[in-house]
C-alpha positions as a Python dict, from the first residue, in 0.01 Angstrom:
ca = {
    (1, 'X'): (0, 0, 0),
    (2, 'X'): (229, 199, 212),
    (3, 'X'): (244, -89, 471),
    (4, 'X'): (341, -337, 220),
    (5, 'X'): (598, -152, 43),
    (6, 'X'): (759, -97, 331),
    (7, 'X'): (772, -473, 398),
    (8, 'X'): (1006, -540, 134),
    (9, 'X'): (1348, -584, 268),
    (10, 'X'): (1704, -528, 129),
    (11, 'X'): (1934, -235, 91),
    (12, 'X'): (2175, -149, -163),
    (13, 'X'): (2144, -67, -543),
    (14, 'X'): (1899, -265, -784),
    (15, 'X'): (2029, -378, -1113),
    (16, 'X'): (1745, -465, -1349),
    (17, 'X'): (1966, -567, -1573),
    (18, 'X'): (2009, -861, -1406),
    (19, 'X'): (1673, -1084, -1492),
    (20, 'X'): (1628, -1190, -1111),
    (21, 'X'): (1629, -885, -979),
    (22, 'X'): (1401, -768, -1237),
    (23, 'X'): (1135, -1021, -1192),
    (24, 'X'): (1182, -983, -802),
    (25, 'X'): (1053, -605, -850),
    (26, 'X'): (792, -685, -1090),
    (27, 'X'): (656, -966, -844),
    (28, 'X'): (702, -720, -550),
    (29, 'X'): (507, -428, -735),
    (30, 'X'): (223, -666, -789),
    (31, 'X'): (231, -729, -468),
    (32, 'X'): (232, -356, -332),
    (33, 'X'): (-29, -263, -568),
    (34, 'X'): (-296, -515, -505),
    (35, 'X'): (-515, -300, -239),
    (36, 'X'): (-502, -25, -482),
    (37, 'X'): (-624, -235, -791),
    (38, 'X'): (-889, -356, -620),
    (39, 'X'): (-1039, -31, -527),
    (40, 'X'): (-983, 82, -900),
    (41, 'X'): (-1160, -238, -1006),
    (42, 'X'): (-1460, -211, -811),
    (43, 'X'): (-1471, 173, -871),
    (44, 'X'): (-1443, 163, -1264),
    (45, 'X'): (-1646, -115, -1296),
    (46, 'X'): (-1923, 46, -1133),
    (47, 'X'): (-1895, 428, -1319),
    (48, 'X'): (-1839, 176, -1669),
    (49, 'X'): (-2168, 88, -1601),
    (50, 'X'): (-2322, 402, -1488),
    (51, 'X'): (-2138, 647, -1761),
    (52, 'X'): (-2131, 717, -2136),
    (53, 'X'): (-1795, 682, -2293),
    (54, 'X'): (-1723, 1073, -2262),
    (55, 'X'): (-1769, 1106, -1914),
    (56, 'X'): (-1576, 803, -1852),
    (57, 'X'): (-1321, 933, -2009),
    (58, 'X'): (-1300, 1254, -1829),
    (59, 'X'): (-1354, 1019, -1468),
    (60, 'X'): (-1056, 833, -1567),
    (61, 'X'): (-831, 1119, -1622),
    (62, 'X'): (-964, 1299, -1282),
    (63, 'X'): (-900, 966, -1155),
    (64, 'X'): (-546, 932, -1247),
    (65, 'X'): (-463, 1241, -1138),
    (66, 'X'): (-623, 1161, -815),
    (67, 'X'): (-382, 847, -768),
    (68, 'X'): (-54, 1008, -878),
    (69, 'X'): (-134, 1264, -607),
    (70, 'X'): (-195, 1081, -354),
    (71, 'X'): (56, 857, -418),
    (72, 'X'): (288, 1130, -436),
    (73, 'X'): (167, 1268, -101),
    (74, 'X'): (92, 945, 108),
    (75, 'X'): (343, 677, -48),
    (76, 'X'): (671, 877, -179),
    (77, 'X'): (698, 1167, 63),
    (78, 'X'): (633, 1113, 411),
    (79, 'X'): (384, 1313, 630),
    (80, 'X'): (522, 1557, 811),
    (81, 'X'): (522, 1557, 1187),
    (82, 'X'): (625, 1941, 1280),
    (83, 'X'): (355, 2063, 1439),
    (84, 'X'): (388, 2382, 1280),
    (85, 'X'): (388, 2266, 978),
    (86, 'X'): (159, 2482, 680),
    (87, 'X'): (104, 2182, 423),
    (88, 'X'): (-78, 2218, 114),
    (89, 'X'): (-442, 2066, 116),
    (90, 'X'): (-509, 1779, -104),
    (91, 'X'): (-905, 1887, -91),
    (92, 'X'): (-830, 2249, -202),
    (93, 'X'): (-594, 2117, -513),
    (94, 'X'): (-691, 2353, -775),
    (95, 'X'): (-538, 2112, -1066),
    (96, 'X'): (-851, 1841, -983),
    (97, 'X'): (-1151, 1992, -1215),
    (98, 'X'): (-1512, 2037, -1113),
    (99, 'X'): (-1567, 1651, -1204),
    (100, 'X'): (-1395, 1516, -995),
    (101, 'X'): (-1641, 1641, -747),
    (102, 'X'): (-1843, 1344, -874),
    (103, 'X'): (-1590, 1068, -832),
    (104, 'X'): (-1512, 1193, -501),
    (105, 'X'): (-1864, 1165, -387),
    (106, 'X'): (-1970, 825, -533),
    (107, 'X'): (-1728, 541, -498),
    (108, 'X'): (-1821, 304, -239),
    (109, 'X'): (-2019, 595, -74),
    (110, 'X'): (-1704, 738, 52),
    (111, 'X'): (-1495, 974, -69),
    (112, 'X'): (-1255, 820, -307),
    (113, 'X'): (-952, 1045, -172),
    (114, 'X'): (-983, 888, 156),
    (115, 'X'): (-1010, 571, 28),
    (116, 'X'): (-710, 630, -133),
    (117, 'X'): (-546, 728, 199),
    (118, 'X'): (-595, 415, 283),
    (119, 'X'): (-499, 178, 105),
    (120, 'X'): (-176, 376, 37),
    (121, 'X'): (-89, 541, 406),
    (122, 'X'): (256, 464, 559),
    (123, 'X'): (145, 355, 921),
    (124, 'X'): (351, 622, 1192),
    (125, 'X'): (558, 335, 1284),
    (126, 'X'): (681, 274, 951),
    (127, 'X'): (772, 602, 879),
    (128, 'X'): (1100, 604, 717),
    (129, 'X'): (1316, 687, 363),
    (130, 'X'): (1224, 447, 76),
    (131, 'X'): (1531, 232, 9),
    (132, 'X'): (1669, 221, -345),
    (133, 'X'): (1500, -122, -371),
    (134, 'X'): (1176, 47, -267),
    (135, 'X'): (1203, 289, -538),
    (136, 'X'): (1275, 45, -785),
    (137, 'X'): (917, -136, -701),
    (138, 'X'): (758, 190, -668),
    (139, 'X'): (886, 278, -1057),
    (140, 'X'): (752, -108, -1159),
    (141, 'X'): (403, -40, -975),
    (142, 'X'): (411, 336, -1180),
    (143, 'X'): (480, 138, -1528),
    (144, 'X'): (191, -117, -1418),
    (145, 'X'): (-100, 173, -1357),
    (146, 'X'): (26, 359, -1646),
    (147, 'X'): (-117, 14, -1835),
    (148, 'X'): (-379, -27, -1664),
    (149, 'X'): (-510, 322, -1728),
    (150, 'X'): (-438, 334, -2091),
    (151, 'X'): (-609, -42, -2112),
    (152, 'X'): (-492, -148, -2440),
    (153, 'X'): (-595, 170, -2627),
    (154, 'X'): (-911, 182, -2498),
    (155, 'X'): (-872, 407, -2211),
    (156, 'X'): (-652, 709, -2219),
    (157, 'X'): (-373, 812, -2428),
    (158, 'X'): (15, 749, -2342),
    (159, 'X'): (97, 1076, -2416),
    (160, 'X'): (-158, 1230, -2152),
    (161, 'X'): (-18, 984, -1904),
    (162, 'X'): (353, 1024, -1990),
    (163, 'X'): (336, 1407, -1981),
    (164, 'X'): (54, 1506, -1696),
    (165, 'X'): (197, 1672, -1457),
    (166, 'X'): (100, 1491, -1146),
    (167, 'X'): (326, 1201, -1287),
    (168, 'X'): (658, 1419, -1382),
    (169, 'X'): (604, 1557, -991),
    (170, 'X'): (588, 1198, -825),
    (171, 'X'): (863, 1058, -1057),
    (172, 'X'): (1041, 1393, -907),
    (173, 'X'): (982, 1315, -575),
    (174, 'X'): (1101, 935, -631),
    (175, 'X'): (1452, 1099, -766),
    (176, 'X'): (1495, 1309, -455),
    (177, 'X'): (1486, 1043, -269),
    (178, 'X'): (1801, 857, -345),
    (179, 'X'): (1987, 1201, -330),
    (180, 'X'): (2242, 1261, -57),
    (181, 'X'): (2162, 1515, 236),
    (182, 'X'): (2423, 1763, 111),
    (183, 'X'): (2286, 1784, -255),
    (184, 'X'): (1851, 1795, -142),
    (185, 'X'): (2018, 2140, 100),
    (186, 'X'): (2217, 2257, -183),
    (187, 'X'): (1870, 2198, -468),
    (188, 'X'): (1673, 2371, -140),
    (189, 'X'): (1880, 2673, -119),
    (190, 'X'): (1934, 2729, -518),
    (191, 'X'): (1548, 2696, -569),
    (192, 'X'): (1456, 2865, -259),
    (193, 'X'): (1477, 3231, -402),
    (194, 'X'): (1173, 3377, -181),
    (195, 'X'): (1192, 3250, 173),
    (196, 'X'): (1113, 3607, 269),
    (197, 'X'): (766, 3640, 80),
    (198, 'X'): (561, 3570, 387),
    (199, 'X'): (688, 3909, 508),
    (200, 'X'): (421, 4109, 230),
    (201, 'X'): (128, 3912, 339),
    (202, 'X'): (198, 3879, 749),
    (203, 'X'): (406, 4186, 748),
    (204, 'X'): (709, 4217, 953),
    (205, 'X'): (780, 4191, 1301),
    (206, 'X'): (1121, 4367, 1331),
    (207, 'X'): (1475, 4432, 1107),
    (208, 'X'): (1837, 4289, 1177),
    (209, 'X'): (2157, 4439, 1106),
    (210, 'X'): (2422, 4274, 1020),
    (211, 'X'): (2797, 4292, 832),
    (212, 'X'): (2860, 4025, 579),
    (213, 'X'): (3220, 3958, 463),
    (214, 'X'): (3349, 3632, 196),
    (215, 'X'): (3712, 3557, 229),
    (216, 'X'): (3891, 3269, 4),
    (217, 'X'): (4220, 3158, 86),
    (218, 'X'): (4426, 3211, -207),
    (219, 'X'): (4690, 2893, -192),
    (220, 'X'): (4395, 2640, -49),
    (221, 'X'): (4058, 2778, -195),
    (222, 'X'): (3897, 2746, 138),
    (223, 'X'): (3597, 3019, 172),
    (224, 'X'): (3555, 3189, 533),
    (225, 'X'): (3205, 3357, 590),
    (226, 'X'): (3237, 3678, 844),
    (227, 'X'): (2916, 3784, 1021),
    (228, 'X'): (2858, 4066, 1271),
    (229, 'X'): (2550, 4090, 1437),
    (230, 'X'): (2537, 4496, 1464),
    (231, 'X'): (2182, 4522, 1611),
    (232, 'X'): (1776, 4481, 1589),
    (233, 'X'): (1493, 4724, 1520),
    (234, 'X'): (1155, 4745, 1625),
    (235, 'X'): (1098, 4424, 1735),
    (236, 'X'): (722, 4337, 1756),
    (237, 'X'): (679, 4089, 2070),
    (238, 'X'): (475, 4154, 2423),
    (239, 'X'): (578, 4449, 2631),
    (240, 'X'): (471, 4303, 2950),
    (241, 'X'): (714, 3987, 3134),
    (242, 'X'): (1029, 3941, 3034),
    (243, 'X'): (1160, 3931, 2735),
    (244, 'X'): (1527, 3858, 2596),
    (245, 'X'): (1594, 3872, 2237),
    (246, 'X'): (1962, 3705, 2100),
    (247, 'X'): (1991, 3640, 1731),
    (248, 'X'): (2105, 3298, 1603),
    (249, 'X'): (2302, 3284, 1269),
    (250, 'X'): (2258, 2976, 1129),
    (251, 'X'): (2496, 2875, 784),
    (252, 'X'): (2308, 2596, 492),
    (253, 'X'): (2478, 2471, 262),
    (254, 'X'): (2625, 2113, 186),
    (255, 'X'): (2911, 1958, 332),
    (256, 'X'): (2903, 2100, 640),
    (257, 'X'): (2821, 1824, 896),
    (258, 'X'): (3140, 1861, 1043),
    (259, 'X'): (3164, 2239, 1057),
    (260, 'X'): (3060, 2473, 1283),
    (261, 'X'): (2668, 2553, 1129),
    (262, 'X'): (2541, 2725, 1388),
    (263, 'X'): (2640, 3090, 1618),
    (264, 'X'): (2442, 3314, 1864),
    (265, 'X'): (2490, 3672, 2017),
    (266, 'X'): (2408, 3691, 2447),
    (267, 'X'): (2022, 3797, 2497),
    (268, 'X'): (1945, 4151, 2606),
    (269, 'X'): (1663, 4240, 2860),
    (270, 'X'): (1348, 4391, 2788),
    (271, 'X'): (1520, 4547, 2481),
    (272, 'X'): (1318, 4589, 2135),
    (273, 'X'): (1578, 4752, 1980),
    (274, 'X'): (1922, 4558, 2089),
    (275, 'X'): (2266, 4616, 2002),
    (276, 'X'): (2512, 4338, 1986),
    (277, 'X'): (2793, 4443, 1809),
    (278, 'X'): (2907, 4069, 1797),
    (279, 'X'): (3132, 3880, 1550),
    (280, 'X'): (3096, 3496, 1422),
    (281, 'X'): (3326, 3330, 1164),
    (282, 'X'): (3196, 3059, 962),
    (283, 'X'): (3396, 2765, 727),
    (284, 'X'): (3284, 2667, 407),
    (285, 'X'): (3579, 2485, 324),
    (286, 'X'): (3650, 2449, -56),
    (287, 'X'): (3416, 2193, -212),
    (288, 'X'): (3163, 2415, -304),
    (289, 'X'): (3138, 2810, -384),
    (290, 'X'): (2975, 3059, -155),
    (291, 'X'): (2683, 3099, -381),
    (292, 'X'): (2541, 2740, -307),
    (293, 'X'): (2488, 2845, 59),
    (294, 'X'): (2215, 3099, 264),
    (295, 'X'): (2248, 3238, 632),
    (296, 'X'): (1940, 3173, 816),
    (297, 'X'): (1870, 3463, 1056),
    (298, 'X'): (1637, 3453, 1347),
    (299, 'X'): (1545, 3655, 1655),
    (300, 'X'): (1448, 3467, 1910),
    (301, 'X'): (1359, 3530, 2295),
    (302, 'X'): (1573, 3345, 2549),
    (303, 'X'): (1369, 3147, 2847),
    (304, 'X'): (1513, 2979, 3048),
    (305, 'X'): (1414, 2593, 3133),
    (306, 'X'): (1240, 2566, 2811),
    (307, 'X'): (1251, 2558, 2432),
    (308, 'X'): (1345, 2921, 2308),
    (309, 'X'): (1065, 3111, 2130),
    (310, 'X'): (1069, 3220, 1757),
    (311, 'X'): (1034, 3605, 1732),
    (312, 'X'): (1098, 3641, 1354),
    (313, 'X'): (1358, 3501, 1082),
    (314, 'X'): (1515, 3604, 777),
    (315, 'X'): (1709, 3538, 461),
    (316, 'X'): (2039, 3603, 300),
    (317, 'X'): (2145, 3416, 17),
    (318, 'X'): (2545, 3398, -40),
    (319, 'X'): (2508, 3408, -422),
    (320, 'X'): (2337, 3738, -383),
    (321, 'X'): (2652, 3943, -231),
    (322, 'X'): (2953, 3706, -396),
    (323, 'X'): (3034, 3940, -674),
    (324, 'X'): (3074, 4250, -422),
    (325, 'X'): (3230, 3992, -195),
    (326, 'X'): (3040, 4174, 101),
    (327, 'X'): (2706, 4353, 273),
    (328, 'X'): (2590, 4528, 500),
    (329, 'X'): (2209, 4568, 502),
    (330, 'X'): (1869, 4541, 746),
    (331, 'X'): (1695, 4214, 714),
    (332, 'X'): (1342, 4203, 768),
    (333, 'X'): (1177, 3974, 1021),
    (334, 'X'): (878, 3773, 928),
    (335, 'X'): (686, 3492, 1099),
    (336, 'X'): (790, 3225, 875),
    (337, 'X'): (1010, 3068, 620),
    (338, 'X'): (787, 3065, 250),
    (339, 'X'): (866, 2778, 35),
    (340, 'X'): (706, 2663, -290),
    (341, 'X'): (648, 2274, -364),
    (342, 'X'): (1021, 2166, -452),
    (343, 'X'): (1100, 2306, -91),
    (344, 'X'): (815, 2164, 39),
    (345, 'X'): (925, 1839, -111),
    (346, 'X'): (1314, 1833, -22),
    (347, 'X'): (1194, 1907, 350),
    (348, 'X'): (931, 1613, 362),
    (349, 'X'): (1251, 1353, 260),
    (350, 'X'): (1514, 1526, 502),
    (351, 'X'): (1227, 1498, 816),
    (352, 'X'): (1231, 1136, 791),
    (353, 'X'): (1622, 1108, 810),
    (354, 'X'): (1589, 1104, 1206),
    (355, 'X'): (1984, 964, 1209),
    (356, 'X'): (2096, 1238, 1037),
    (357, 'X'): (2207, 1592, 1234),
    (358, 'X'): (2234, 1825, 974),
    (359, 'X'): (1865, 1744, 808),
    (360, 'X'): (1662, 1719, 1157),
    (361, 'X'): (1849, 2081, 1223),
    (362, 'X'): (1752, 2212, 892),
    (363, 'X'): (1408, 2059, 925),
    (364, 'X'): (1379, 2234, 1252),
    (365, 'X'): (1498, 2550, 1075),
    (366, 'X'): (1237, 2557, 812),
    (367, 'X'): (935, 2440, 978),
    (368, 'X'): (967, 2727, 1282),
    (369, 'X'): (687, 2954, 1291),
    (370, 'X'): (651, 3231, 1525),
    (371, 'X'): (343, 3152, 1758),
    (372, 'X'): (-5, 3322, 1674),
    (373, 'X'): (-50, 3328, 2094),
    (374, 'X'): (261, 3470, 2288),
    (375, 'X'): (213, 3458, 2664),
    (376, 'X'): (496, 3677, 2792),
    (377, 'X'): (824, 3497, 2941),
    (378, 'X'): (816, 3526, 3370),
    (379, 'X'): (1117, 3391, 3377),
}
């Protein structure tokens, strides 16, 4: 399904107003659906057969749930290819009941969820963002299975369908997907209100200090963002080899692709409790207010000829410190950024956008994880 959706050509914005452009989408969302129909066809032919009406009916909605998941997860968001990446497990969804046990077991003596992979997967080499046009078939092909699954009347009710929640998420995901860079950072940071939560369960590997200051420009509204780097604590990281911790400052926030997004303090040797005493000015410009925009914080140790290591990251959202205008405060270091399923969602779209700068740095942000096995630097 994947493969064939993402054979239909043409960019730009769909009118379906217009009655050939409508009845190009319907045809096309025919088209797309056709491998998925006829597994459903076989499958609920087969449990019609085998099953009384009631447990059917409860196959059917397990079913759709089933579909608008994996549709979700396979079709509209693309995989994710950080290796570090933490996804949530389509097996361990806790929203699929006990039945669906059964359905997953029985059709076509495979499971049905990997059957489902598979006739809607996005091949590696087709990985890309759905076009406008593409989400215009995608919304068709949604309308179609909605039909399909409420058969006339006789199998389940439009107002389950319209209002379960594995369809409000995937027609979510579709509307994402048309948005800009700049506004899926700006949803991600005003959403993302506990990036730090990992810190409780993995505890902490070390505290930053560092001196906050907002500044607006009173004749041109233009917001300056003033960060010193004072010093670290207690970082947690091998005491054999070398090691040289430098923290990295890192602004998000929209409209900054041609702003300076990104500062770093000089690495210290063998030190696990550094000063740095460094200061970094940042430019927001005047389009948006400080609040829609975080500093990402990390500690990370320096080695030379290869990719520096994550040591720990935190934090600090702008909208928390604009009244008082600024802050001085420890952040705590944890292993990882913690996102819930909108963040998950927004950072899915923005890894596909391999053009764009800003969203493969942000990606790159996000999806660091401090290794489990840290062989100490010899460099």
């Amino acid at each position: 399904m994947g493969d064939l959706l993402c054979g239909i050509k043409g960019g730009g914005q769909v009118s379906l107003n217009q009655p050939s452009q409508k009845n190009q989408v319907a045809v096309e969302a025919d088209h797309v659906l056709r491998p998925l129909m006829d597994l459903l066809d076989g499958s609920l032919s087969l449990f019609a057969q085998m099953c009384e009406k009631t447990v059917l009916k409860r196959l059917l909605k397990e079913l759709w749930k089933t579909v608008m998941y994996t549709m979700e997860k396979s079709v509209v968001l693309p995989p994710m290819s950080e290796k570090n990446m933490i996804l949530p497990n389509l097996a361990a969804n806790a929203k699929i009941e006990d039945v669906s046990r059964i359905f997953r077991n029985h059709v076509s003596g495979s499971k049905p969820l990997q059957s489902l992979s598979g006739v809607m997967d996005i091949s590696k080499e087709a990985e890309k963002n759905l076009s406008p046009k593409q989400c215009a078939v995608l919304d068709a092909a949604l309308d179609t299975i909605k039909q399909y699954f409420h058969a006339g009347g006789n199998g389940l009710k439009k107002t389950f369908l319209d209002k379960s929640p594995e369809l409000q998420s995937l027609r979510y995901a579709l509307s994402l997907y048309t948005q800009t860079t700049d506004t899926l950072i700006k949803t991600f940071v005003s959403t993302q209100t506990a990036q730090d939560a990992s810190n409780a369960e993995d505890g902490s590997v070390g505290e930053v200090s560092i001196q906050v200051d907002l500044f607006t420009h009173p004749g041109t509204g233009e917001h300056k963002v003033t960060v010193k780097v004072v010093a670290a604590n207690d970082i947690k990281w091998p005491t054999t080899g070398m090691f040289r911790p430098f923290v990295e400052v890192n602004l998000i926030g929209p409209h900054l692709s041609d702003k300076k997004r990104k500062h770093a303090t000089k690495s210290k040797s063998n030190n696990w409790s550094p000063k740095y005493n460094e200061t970094f000015h940042f430019i927001i410009g005047n389009e948006e207010q400080p609040g829609s925009f975080e500093l990402h914080v990390c500690v990370k140790d320096y080695c030379f000829a290869r990719e520096d290591r994550m040591v720990g990251a935190a934090v600090l959202q702008l909208r928390d410190i604009v009244d008082q205008g600024s802050c001085a405060c420890w952040l705590t270091l944890g292993k990882r950024i913690t996102m819930d399923e909108t963040g998950w969602t927004i950072l899915r779209i923005l890894s596909q956008r391999t053009n764009d700068e800003v969203a493969k740095e942000f990606v790159k942000l996000k999806s660091d994880v401090r290794p489990d096995d840290i062989v100490p630097s010899q460099s």
